[in-house]
C-alpha positions as CSV (number, residue, x, y, z in Angstrom):
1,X,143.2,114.8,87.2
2,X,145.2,112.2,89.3
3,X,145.0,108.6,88.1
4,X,143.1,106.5,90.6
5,X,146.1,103.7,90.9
6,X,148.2,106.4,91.5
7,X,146.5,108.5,94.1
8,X,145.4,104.9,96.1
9,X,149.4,103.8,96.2
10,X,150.5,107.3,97.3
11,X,147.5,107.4,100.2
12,X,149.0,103.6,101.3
13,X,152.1,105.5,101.8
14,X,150.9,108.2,103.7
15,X,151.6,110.7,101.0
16,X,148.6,113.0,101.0
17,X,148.4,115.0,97.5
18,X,145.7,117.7,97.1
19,X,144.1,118.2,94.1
20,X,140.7,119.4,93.3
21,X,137.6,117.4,93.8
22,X,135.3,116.2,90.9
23,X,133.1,118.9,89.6
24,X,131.2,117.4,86.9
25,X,127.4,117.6,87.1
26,X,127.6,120.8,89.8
27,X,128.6,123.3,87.6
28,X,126.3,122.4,84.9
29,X,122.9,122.3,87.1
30,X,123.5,126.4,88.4
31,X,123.2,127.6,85.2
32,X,120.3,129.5,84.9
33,X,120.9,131.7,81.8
34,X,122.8,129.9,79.0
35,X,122.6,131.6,75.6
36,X,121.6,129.2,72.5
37,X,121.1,130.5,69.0
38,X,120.6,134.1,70.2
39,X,118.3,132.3,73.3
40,X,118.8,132.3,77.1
41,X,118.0,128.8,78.6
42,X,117.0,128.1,82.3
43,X,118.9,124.7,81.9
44,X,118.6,124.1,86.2
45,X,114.6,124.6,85.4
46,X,114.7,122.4,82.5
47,X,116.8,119.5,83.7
48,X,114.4,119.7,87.2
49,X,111.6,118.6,85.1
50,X,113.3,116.0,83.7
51,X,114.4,114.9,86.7
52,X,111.2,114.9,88.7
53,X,109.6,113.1,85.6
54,X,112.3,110.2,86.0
55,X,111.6,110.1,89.5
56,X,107.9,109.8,89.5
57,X,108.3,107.2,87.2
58,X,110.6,105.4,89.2
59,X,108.3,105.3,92.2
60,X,105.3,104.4,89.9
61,X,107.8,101.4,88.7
62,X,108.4,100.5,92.2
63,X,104.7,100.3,93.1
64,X,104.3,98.5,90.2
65,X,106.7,95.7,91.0
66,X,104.7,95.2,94.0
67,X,101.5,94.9,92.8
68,X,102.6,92.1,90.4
69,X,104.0,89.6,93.6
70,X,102.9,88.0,95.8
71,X,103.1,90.0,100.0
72,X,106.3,89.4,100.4
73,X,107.6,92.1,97.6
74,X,106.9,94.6,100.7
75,X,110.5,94.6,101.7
76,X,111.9,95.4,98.0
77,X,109.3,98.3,97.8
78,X,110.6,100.1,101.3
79,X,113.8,99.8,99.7
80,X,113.3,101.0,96.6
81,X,111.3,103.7,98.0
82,X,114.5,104.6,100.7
83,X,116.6,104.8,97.3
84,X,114.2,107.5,95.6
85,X,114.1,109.6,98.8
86,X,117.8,109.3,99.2
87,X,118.2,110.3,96.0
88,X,115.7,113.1,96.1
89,X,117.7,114.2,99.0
90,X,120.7,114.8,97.0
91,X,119.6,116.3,94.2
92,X,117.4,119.0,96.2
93,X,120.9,120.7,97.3
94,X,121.2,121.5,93.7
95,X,117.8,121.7,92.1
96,X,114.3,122.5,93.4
97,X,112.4,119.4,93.9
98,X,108.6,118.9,94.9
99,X,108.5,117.6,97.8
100,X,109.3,113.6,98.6
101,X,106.1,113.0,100.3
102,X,104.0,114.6,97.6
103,X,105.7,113.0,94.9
104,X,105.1,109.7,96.4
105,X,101.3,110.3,97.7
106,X,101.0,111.1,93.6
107,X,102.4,108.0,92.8
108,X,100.8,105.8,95.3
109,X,97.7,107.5,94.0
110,X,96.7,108.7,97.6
111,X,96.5,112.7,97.4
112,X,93.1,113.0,97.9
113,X,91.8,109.0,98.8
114,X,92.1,108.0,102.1
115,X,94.2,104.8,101.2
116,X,96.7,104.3,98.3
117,X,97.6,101.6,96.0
118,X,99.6,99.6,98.6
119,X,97.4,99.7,101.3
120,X,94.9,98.1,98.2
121,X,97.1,95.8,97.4
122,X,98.5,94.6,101.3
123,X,94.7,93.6,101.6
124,X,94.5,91.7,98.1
125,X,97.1,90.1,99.0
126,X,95.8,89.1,102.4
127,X,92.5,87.8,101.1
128,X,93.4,85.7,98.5
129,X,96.9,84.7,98.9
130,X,98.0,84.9,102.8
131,X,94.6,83.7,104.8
132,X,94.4,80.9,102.7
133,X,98.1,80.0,101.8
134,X,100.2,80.7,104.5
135,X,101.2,78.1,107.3
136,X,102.0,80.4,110.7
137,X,105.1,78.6,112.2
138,X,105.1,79.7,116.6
139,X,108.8,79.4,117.0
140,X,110.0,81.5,114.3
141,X,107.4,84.0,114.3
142,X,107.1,83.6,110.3
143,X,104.3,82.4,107.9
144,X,105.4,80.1,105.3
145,X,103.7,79.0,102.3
146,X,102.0,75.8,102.4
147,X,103.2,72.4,100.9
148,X,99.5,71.3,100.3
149,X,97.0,74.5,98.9
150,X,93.9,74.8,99.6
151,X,92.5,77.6,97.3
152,X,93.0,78.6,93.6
153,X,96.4,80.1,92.9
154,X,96.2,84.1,92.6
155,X,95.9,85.6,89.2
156,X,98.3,89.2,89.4
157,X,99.2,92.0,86.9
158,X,102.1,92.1,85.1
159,X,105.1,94.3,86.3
160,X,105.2,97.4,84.4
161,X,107.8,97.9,81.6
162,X,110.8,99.3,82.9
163,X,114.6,100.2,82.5
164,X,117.3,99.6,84.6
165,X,117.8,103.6,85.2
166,X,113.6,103.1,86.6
167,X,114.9,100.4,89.8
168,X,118.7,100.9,91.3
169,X,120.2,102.4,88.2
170,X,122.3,100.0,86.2
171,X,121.9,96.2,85.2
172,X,124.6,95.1,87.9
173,X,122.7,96.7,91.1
174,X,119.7,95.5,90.4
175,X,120.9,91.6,89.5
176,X,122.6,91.8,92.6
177,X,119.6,93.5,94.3
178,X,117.4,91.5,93.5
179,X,119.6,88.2,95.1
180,X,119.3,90.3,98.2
181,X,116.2,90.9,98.3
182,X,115.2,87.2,97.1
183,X,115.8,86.2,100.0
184,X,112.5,87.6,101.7
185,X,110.2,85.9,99.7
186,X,110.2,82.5,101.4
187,X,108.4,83.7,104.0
188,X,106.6,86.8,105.9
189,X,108.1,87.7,109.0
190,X,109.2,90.2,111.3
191,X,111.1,92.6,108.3
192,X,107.5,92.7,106.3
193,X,105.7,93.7,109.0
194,X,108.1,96.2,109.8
195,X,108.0,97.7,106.3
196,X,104.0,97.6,106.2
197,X,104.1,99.6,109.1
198,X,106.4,102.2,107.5
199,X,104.7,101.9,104.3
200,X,100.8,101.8,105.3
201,X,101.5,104.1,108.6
202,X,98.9,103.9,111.0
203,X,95.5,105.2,108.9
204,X,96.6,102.1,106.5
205,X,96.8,99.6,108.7
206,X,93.6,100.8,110.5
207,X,92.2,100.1,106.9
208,X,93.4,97.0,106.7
209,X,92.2,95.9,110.4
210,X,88.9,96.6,109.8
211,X,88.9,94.9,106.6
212,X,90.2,92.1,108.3
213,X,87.6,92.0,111.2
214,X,84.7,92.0,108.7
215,X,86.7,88.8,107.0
216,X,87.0,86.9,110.6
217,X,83.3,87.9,111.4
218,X,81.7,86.4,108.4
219,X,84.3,83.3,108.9
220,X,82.9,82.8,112.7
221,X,79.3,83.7,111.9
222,X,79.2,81.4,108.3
223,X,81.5,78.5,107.8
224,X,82.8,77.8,111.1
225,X,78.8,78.5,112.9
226,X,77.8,75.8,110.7
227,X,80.6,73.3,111.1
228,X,80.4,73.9,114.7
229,X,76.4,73.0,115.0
230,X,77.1,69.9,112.2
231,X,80.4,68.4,114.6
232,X,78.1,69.2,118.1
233,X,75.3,67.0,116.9
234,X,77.6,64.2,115.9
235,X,79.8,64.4,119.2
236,X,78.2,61.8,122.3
237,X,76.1,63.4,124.3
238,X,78.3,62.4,127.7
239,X,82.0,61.8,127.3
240,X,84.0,61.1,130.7
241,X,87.4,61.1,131.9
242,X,88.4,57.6,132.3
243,X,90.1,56.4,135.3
244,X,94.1,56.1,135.5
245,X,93.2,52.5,136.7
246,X,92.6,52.0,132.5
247,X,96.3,52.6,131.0
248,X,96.5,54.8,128.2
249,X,95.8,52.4,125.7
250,X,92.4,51.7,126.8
251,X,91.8,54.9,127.0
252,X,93.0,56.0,123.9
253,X,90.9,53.2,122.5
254,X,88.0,54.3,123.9
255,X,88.0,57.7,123.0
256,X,88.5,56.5,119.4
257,X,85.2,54.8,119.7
258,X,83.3,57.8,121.5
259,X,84.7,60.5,118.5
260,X,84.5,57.9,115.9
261,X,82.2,60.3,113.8
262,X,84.3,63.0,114.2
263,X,87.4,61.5,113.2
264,X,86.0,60.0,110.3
265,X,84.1,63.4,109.2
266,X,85.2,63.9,105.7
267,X,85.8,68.1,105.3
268,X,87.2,67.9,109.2
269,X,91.0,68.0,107.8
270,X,90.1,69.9,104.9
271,X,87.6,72.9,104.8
272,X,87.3,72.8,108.7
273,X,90.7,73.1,109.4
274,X,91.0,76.0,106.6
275,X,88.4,78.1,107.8
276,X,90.1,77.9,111.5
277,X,93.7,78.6,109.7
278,X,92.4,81.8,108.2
279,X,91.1,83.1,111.3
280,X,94.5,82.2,113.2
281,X,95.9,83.7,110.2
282,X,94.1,87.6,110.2
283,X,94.3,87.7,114.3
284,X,98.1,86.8,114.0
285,X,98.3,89.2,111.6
286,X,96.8,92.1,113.3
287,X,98.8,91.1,116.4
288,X,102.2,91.2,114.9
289,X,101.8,94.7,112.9
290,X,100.9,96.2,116.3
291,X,104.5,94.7,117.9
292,X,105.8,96.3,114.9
293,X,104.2,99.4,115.4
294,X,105.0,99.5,119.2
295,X,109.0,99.2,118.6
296,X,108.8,101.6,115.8
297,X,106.7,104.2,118.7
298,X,109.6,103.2,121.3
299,X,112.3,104.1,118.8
300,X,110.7,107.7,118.4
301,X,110.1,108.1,122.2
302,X,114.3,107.2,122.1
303,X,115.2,110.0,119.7
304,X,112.6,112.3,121.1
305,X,113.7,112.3,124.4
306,X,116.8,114.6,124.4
307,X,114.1,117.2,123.2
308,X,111.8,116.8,126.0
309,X,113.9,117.0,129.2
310,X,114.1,113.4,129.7
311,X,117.5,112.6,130.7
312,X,118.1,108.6,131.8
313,X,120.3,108.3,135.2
314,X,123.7,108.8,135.2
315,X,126.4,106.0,136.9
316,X,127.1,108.1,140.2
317,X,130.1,107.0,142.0
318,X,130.7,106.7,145.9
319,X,130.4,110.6,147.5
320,X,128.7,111.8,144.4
321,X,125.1,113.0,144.6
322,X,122.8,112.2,141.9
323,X,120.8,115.1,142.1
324,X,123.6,117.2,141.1
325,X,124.7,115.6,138.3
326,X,120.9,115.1,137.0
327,X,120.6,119.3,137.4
328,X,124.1,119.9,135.3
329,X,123.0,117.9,132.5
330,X,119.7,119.3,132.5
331,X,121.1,123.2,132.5
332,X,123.7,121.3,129.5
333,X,120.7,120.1,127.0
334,X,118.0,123.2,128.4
335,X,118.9,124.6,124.8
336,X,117.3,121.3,123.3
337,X,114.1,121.7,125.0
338,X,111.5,122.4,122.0
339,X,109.0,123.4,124.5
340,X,110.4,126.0,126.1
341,X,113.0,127.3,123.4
342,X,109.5,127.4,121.3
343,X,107.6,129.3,124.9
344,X,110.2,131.9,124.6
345,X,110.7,133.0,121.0
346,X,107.5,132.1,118.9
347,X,104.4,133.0,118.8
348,X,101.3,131.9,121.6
349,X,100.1,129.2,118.8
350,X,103.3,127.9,118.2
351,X,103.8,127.4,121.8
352,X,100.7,125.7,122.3
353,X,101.1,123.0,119.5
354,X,104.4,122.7,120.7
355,X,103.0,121.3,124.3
356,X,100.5,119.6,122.8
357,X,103.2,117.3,120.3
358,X,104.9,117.0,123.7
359,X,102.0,116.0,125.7
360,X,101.3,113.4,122.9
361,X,104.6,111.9,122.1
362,X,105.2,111.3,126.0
363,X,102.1,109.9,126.6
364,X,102.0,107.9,123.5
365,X,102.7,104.7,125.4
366,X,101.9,105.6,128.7
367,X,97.9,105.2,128.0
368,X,98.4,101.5,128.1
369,X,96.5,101.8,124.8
370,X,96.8,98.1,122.8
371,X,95.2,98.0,119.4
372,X,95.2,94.0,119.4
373,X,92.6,94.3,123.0
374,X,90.5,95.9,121.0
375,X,90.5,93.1,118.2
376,X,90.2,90.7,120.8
377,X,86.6,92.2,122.0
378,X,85.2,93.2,118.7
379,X,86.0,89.3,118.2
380,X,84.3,88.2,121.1
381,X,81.3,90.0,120.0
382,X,81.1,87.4,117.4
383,X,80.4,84.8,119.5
384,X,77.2,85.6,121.1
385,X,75.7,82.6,119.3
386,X,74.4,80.1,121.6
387,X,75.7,77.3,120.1
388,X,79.0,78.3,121.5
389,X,78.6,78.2,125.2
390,X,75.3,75.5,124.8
391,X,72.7,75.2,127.5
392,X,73.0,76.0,131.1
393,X,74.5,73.4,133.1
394,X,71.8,70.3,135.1
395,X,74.3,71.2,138.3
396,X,73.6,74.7,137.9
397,X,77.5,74.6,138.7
398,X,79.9,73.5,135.1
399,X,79.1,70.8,132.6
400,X,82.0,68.1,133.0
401,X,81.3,65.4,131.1
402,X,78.6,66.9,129.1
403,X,79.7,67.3,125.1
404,X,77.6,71.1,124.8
405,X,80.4,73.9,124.9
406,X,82.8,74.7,121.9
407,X,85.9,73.5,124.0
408,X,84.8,69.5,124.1
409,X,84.4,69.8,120.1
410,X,88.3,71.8,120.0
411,X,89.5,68.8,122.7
412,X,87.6,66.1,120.0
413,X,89.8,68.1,117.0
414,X,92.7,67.9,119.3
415,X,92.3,64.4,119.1
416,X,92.4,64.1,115.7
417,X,95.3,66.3,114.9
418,X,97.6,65.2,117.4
419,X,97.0,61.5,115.7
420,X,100.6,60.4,113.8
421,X,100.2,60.8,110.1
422,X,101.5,58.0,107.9
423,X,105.1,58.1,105.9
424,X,103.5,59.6,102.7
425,X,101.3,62.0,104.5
426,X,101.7,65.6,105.5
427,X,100.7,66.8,109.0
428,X,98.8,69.0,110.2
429,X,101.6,71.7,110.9
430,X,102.5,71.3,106.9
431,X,99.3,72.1,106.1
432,X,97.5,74.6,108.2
433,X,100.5,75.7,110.5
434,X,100.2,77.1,114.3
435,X,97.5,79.2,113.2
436,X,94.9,76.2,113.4
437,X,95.9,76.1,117.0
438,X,95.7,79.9,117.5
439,X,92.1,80.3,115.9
440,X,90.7,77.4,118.3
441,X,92.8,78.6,121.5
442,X,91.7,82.4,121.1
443,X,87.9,81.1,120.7
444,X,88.0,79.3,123.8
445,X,89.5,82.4,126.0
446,X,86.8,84.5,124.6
447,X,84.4,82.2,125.3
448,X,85.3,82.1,128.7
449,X,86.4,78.1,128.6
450,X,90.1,78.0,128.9
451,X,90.3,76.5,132.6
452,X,87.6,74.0,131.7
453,X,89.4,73.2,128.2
454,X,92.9,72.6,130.3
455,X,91.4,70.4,133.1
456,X,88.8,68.5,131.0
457,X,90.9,67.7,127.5
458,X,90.9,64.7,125.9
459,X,94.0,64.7,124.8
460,X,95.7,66.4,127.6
461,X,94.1,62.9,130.2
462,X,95.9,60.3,127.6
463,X,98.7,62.4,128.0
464,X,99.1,62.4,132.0
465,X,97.9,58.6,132.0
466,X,100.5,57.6,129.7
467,X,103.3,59.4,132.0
468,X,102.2,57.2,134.5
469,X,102.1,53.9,132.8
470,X,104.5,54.8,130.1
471,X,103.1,52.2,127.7
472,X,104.2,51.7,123.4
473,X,100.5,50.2,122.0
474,X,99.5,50.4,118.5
475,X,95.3,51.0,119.1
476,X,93.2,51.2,115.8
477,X,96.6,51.8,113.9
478,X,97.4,54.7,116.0
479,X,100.9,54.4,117.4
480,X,100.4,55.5,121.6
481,X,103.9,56.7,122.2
482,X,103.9,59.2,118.5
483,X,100.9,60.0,119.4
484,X,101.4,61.4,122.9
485,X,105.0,62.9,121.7
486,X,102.8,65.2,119.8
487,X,100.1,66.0,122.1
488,X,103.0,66.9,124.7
489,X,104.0,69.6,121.8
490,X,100.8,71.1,121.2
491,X,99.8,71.1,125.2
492,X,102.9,73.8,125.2
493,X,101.8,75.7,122.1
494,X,98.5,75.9,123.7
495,X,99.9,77.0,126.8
496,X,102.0,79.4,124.9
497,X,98.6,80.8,123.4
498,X,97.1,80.8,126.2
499,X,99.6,83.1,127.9
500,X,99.9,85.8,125.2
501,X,96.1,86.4,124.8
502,X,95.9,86.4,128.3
503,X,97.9,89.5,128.3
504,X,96.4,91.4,126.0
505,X,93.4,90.2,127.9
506,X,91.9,92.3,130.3
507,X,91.8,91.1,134.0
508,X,88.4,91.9,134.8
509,X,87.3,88.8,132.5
510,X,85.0,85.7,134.0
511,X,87.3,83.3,133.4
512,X,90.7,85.0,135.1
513,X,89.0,86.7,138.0
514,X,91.5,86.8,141.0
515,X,91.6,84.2,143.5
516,X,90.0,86.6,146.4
517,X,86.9,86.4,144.2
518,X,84.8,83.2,145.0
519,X,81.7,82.0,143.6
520,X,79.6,80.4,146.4
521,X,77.5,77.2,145.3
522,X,74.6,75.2,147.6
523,X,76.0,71.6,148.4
524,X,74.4,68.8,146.7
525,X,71.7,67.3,148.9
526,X,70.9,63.9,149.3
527,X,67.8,62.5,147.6
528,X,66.5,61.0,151.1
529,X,66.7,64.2,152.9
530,X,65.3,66.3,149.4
531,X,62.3,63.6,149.8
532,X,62.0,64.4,153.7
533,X,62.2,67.9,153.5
């Protein structure tokens, strides 16, 4: 054998020297018959069962890791799990392995029970460390863990013994693995999800929805229900827009006075707040595993494609007719074509669950399906409770300056979160995140008040008076200019909301009819001509 040095400076000078390639561990694994003490030994049979031993193991250690952390130890397990299956690839050109999905259902102890141990774990995880913990952050599309908990910390299991040969092999890889993948636990965002999708696939996740709809339900129907009734009783009965005429400090001032008892309500910024967070927290979830799940479905309609006759258009220059070209390629890759290759040479059952995988992997996406709509109405379900949508209307038309819907209570905790904190105080966003907003925004499209929350908000008429007058008060300690910086931030969040739900919205709801739609009221009549008549 060639010395390393020397075969690297000889290849600098383009001197090309052939000499055998390393044979070490080939040789050894095809004997079958090897003769010990008068004995013939299968050794390729008896170092396969080592081998799959060590790799079951490894995958057991790698599940194991992840059930000790916290959610974000997702990314670490798809890699480890990548490592196992590449290596399972490897070694099957030399010995006969069980099969890489089999091994790893065995592991994940999910042969015969409809969910595994990760799927188990992903919604541990989410009840008792993510819901409550995590701050949702709008920009960044990443959850964060709170400055200021809420809830008890989470008690885990201990990571399973293990040696370095169980994770990436040798002390070195996985020191410097482990700085890798150290830097995904700061946060959940878009590469968790990614890996949950792969991981969980989509009976997992479907698991995990569910789970998390029961969790939102009793949220909506228990703690939230009976905030909701205790903060409507203490809001004023009537609560009007002041007039511009005012200034902003006024009416700042007065609002302060009119939702005195619901600034001052002691669990508003505490368990009120938290219950909303964890709802913003499990819709937000749900909503960005199926984005996951829709480019991982777009990536297999990519690499499907050459096998199903769908070839994209070709640049055509001047004098060239597209038509064709498109018929040359298409004679080119008609020897890709599963379906018809599969028509010609298998058998009549073949060929039909060959058009059938066809059918369904190019209408996969066509459907319009959206897993998050359907979220979005078993949600709305939930809040049939009339204390949501309060009495019908004296006008018989909309309740303006009536306090008796769910969006004058949000536009009252508007209020109170777009108030500047003080220096030693954390804020709202520290604390609870964009998911507060979220949970609150999402209730009021399903409740069919979004127009009325944008036109009659509290927060939103300081806002517009202050643009007008532009005045710097300090009312009831409240700085006016701070405090209409912030509202001006959240008014585009909410609009931000607003738009996204709306999408996944159908358009058939009440409150985003088109305009060629008109509901037709009587005019108000007088009270001398009501007395004539």
């Amino acid at each position: 054998m060639l010395d390393k040095r020397f075969r690297a400076e000889c290849a600098q000078h383009g001197i090309q020297i052939p000499y055998p390639p390393a044979n070490r561990y080939e040789t050894l694994l095809k004997q079958r018959h090897v003769q010990i003490l008068g004995r013939s030994v299968d050794l390729n049979r008896l170092i396969t069962q080592r081998i799959s031993t060590a790799m079951q193991k490894s995958l057991d250690v790698a599940i194991g890791r992840f059930e000790s952390g916290d959610l974000t130890g997702i990314v670490e397990l798809e890699c480890l799990t990548e490592v196992n299956r590449l290596t399972h690839k490897l070694l099957s050109e030399h010995v006969s392995l069980m099969d890489f999905e089999a091994m790893f259902r065995e592991a994940n102890h999910n042969v015969s029970a409809p969910y595994g141990r990760i799927t188990l774990h992903v919604f541990w995880e989410l009840n008792y460390d993510f819901l409550p913990n995590y701050c949702y952050n709008n920009s960044t599309n990443r959850f964060v863990r709170a400055v200021f908990p809420l809830s008890q910390e989470v008690n885990r299991e201990r990571a399973p013994p293990n040696t370095p040969q169980d994770v990436y092999g040798t002390k070195v890889l996985n020191n410097a693995y482990g700085h890798i993948y150290n830097l995904y636990t700061g946060f959940v965002g878009s590469p968790h999800f990614r890996a949950i999708s792969h991981l969980l696939g989509y009976q997992g996740i479907a698991v995990v929805m569910e789970e998390l709809l029961k969790i939102i339900k009793s949220l909506i129907q228990g703690s939230i229900r009976q905030y909701v009734k205790t903060l409507m009783d203490s809001m004023p009965k009537i609560c009007k827009l002041p007039r511009f005429d005012y200034g902003s400090p006024a009416v700042l001032e007065y609002y302060y006075a009119q939702l005195q008892d619901i600034i001052n309500y002691p669990e508003l910024k505490t368990e009120v707040f938290q219950s909303f967070r964890e709802v913003g927290n499990a819709v937000l979830f749900c909503l960005l595993c199926e984005q996951s799940l829709s480019q991982e479905e777009v990536r297999d309609l990519l690499h499907a494609a050459p096998f199903q006759n769908i070839i994209p258009r070709q640049y055509v220059k001047e004098g060239e007719k597209p038509e064709a070209k498109m018929k040359k390629l298409e004679q080119k890759y008609q020897a890709l074509q599963v379906t018809s290759v599969i028509e010609k040479l298998g058998t009549p059952q073949q060929a039909a669950i060959a058009r059938e995988g066809d059918l369904l992997t190019k209408e996969r996406l066509c459907c319009g399906l959206s897993m998050f709509e359907i979220i979005l109405t078993r949600i709305k379900t939930f809040l049939e409770d009339q204390i949501w949508h309060g009495p019908p209307p004296a006008n018989g038309v909309m309740n303006i300056d009536e306090c008796t819907e769910f969006h004058r209570l949000w536009s009252a905790m508007q209020i109170v979160y777009c108030m500047p904190v003080g220096e030693n105080e954390f804020t709202v966003e520290q604390c609870f995140g964009d998911s507060l907003n979220w949970a609150g925004c999402l209730m009021t499209i399903l409740l069919g008040q979004q127009r009325r929350f944008e036109a009659l908000d509290f927060a939103y008429h300081i806002l517009k008076i202050n643009k007008a007058d532009l005045k710097d008060d300090v009312i009831k300690g409240v700085n006016l200019r701070r405090m209409c910086d912030r509202i001006r931030k959240f008014q585009i969040l909410n609009t931000q909301i607003f738009a996204t739900v709306n999408k996944y919205m159908k358009s058939g709801d009440a409150d985003s009819l088109p305009v060629e739609h008109v509901r037709c009221f009587q005019p108000p009549i007088h009270q001398s001509l009501a007395s004539s008549c």
